[in-house]
C-alpha positions in Angstrom: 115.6 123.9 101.0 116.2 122.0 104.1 115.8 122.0 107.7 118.8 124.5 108.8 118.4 126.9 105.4 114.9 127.6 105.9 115.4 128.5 109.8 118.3 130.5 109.0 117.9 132.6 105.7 117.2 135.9 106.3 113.5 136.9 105.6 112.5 133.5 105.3 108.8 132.9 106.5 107.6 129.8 107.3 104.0 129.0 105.7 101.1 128.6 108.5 100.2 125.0 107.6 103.3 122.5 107.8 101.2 120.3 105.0 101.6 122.9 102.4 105.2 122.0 102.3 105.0 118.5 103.3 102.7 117.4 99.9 105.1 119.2 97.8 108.1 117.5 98.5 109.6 120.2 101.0 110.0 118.0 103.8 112.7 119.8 105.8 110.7 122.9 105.6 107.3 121.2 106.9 109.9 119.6 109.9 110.4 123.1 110.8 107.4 124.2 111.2 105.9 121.7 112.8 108.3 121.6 115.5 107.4 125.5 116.1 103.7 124.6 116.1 104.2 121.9 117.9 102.0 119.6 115.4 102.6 115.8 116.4 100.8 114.3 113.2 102.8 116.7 110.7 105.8 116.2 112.5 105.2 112.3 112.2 104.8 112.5 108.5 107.9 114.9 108.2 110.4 113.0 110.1 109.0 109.4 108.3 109.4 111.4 104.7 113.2 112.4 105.7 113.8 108.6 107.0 114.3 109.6 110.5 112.6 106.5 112.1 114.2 107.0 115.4 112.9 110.4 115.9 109.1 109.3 114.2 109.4 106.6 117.1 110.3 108.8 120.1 107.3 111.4 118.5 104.7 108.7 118.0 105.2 107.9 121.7 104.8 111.6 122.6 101.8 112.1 120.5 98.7 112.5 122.7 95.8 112.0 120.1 93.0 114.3 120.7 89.7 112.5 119.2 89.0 109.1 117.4 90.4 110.4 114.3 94.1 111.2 115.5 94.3 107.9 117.7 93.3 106.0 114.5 96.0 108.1 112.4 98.6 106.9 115.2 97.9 103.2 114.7 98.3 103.7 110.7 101.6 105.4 111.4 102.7 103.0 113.9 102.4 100.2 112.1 104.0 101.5 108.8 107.1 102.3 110.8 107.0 98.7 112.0 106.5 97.6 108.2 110.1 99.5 107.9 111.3 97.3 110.5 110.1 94.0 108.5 107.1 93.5 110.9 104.3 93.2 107.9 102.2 91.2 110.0 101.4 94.1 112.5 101.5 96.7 109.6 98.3 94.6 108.4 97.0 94.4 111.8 97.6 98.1 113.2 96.0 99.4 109.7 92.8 97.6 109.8 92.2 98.4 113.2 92.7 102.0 112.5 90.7 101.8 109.6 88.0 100.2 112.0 88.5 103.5 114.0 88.0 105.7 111.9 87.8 106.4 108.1 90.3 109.1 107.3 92.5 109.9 103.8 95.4 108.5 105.8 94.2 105.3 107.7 92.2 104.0 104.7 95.9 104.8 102.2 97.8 102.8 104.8 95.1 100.2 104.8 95.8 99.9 100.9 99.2 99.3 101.4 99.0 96.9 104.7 96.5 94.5 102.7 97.5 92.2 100.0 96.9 93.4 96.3 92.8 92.1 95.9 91.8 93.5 99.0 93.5 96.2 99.3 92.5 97.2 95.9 88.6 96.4 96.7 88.8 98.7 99.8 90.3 101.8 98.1 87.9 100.8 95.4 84.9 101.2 97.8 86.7 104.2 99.3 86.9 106.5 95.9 83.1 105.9 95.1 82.3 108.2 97.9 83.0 111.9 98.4 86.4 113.0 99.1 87.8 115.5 101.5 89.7 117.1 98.7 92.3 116.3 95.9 95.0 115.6 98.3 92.9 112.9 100.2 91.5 111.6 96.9 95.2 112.0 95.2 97.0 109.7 98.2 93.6 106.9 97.8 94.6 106.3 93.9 98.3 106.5 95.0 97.6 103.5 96.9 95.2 101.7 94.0 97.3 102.4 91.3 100.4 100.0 93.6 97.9 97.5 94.3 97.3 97.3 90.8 100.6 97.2 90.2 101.0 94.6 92.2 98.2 92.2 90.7 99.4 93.1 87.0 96.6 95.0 85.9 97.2 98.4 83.5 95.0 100.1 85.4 98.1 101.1 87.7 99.0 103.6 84.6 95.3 105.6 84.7 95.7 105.7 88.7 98.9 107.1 89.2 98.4 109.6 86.5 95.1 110.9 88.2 97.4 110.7 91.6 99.5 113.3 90.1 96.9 115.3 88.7 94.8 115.4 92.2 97.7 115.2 94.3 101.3 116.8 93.0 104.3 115.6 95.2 107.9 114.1 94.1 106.0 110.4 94.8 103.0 110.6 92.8 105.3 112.0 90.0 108.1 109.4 90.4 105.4 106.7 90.5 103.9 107.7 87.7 106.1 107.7 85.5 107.4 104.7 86.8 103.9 103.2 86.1 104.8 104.6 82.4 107.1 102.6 82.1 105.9 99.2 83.2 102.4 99.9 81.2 102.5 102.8 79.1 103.2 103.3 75.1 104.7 107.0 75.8 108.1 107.9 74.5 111.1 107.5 76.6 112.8 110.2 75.4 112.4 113.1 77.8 111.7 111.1 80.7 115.4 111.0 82.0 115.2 114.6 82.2 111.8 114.6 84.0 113.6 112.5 87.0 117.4 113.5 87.1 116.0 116.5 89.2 115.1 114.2 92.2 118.9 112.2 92.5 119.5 115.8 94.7 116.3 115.6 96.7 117.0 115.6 100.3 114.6 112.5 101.1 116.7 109.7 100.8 113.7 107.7 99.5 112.3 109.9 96.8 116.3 109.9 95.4 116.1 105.9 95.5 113.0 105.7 93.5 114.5 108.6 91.2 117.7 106.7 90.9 115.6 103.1 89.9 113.8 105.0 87.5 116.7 106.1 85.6 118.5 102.8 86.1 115.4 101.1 84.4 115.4 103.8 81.8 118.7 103.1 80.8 118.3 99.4 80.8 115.3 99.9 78.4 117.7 102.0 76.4 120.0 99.3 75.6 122.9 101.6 77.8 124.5 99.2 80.0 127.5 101.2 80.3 125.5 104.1 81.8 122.8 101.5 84.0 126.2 100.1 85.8 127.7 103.2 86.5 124.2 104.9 87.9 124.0 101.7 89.9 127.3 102.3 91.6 126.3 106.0 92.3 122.9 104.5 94.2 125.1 101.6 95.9 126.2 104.0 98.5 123.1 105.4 99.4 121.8 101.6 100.2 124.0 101.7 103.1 122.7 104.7 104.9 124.1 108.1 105.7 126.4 108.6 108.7 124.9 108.3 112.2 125.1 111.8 112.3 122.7 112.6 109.5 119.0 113.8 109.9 117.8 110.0 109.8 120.1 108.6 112.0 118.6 107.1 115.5 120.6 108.4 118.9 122.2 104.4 118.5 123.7 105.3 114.6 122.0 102.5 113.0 122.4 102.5 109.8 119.2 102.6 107.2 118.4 99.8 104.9 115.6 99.0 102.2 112.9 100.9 101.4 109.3 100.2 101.2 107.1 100.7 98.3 105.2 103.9 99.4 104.8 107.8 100.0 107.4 107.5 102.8 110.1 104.9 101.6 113.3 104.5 103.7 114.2 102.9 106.8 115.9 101.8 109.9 116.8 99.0 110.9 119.1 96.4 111.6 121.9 95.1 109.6 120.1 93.4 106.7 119.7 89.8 106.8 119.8 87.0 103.6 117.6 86.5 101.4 114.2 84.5 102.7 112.8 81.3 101.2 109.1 81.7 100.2 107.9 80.1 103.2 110.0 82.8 105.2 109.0 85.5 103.4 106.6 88.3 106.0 102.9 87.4 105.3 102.2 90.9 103.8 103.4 89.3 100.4 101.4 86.2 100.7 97.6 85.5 99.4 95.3 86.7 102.8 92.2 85.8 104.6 90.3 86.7 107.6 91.1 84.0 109.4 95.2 84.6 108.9 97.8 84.5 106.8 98.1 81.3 104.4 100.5 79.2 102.2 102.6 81.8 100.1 101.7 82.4 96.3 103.4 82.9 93.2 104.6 86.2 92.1 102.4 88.4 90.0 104.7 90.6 87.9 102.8 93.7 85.7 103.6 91.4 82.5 102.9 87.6 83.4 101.2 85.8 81.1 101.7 88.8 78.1 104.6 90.5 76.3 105.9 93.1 78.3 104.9 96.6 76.8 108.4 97.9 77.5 110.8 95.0 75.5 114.0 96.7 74.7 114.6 93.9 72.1 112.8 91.5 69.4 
């Protein structure tokens, strides 16, 4: 249900806490109601989840933090709405001086996916050996381990995400783990088609994206070209953006583009721009140190150096 059906059915109560909605999946609903509580952070979240950077952008200037904990939240969300933008640099930055701040489910996720693959995973590493505020906070953490696994090539992406979506059920940690199924896993693939297809009619823009790559993958796997090319000219549209007049659309109409590899993936931005060399490529993809970013690496795809558990053919 989005935004307009759930203020206008008849009968329809909103629940007290916009989160309960927000972690599973019902985004317009948890815009809604934070709007009528007037809830800045929930209404960050909401607004990023829908792809509505503008509007996250004019509410993270409105948001007066009360405590050390929200300001700290703040900086995590600022930055990651810069990372939309292509600024990696200050995504980095803003998330380990909110992390600095203070210690919260949120600031220390967005630290895991601000820092480069090693750290990042030794951070949320340190993070899950202590006491967690609940399965939601401790659900987001191994979110953010299993894609810096991911990201380093090591299986243990597959045991993460599948504890993510056991601690923490949400469209993402679903989507994500399956999609770390297929990259590590020994599971059948029949079936899983029918676990995603669901999600090509969500109304985030980002969780249909993911959805859509899935299936495109799963075809791929499936030796159906045919069908890969024609789901690939369904999702070629949605690339571009909706129409300015959409729910994501900034007061300008700039259209989206890209998506980041995350909870909240879709973006706003300007028109997109060739492809970089390696040596242009943002410094959140290159090997980092204390002392700044340094010469960029090679690529470390889940199945360098080993067969790849997943080969469609001999």
């Amino acid at each position: 249900m989005n935004q307009a059906e759930c203020e206008t059915a008849p009968g329809y109560t909103l629940p007290m806490d916009p989160l309960l909605p927000y972690r599973q999946g019902r985004y317009g609903e948890a815009l809604a109601l934070a709007r009528a509580q007037g809830s800045p952070r929930e209404l960050v979240l909401a607004l990023l989840a829908l792809g509505a950077d503008g509007e996250a952008e004019v509410a993270l200037k409105a948001w007066a933090p009360k405590g050390e904990a929200e300001a700290a939240e703040r900086l995590a969300l600022l930055g990651f709405l810069l990372a939309r933008r292509g600024d990696h640099l200050a995504y980095r930055r803003l998330a380990l001086v909110a992390a600095g701040r203070a210690q919260t489910p949120l600031t220390l996720y967005h630290l895991g996916l601000a820092l480069p693959p090693r750290e990042a995973a030794l951070a949320l590493e340190e993070a899950l050996a202590l006491p967690q505020a609940g399965p939601e906070a401790e659900g987001a953490l191994r979110l953010a381990l299993a894609l810096a696994y991911e990201r380093l090539g090591d299986p243990r992406a597959l045991p993460q995400a599948a504890l993510a979506r056991l601690k923490a059920p949400s469209p993402w940690t679903l989507l994500h783990h399956l999609r770390q199924e297929l990259l590590f896993g020994e599971a059948p693939l029949e079936g899983m088609a029918g676990a995603v297809e669901p999600y090509l009619l969500h109304e985030a823009r980002g969780v249909r994206l993911l959805a859509g790559y899935l299936l495109l993958f799963l075809r791929l796997l499936e030796g159906g070209r045919r069908a890969a090319g024609e789901l690939l000219l369904g999702l070629l549209p949605q690339l571009g953006g909706p129409s300015s007049r959409g729910p994501g659309s900034t007061s300008r109409g700039r259209k989206r583009r890209g998506s980041m590899n995350s909870p909240w993936a879709s973006s706003v931005g300007p028109a997109p721009r060739p492809t970089p060399t390696w040596s242009e490529r943002p410094t959140f993809w290159r090997p980092w140190s204390p002392s700044g970013p340094s010469r960029p690496g090679p690529i470390s795809w889940p199945w360098a150096g080993r067969p790849s558990p997943r080969r469609s053919g001999p």
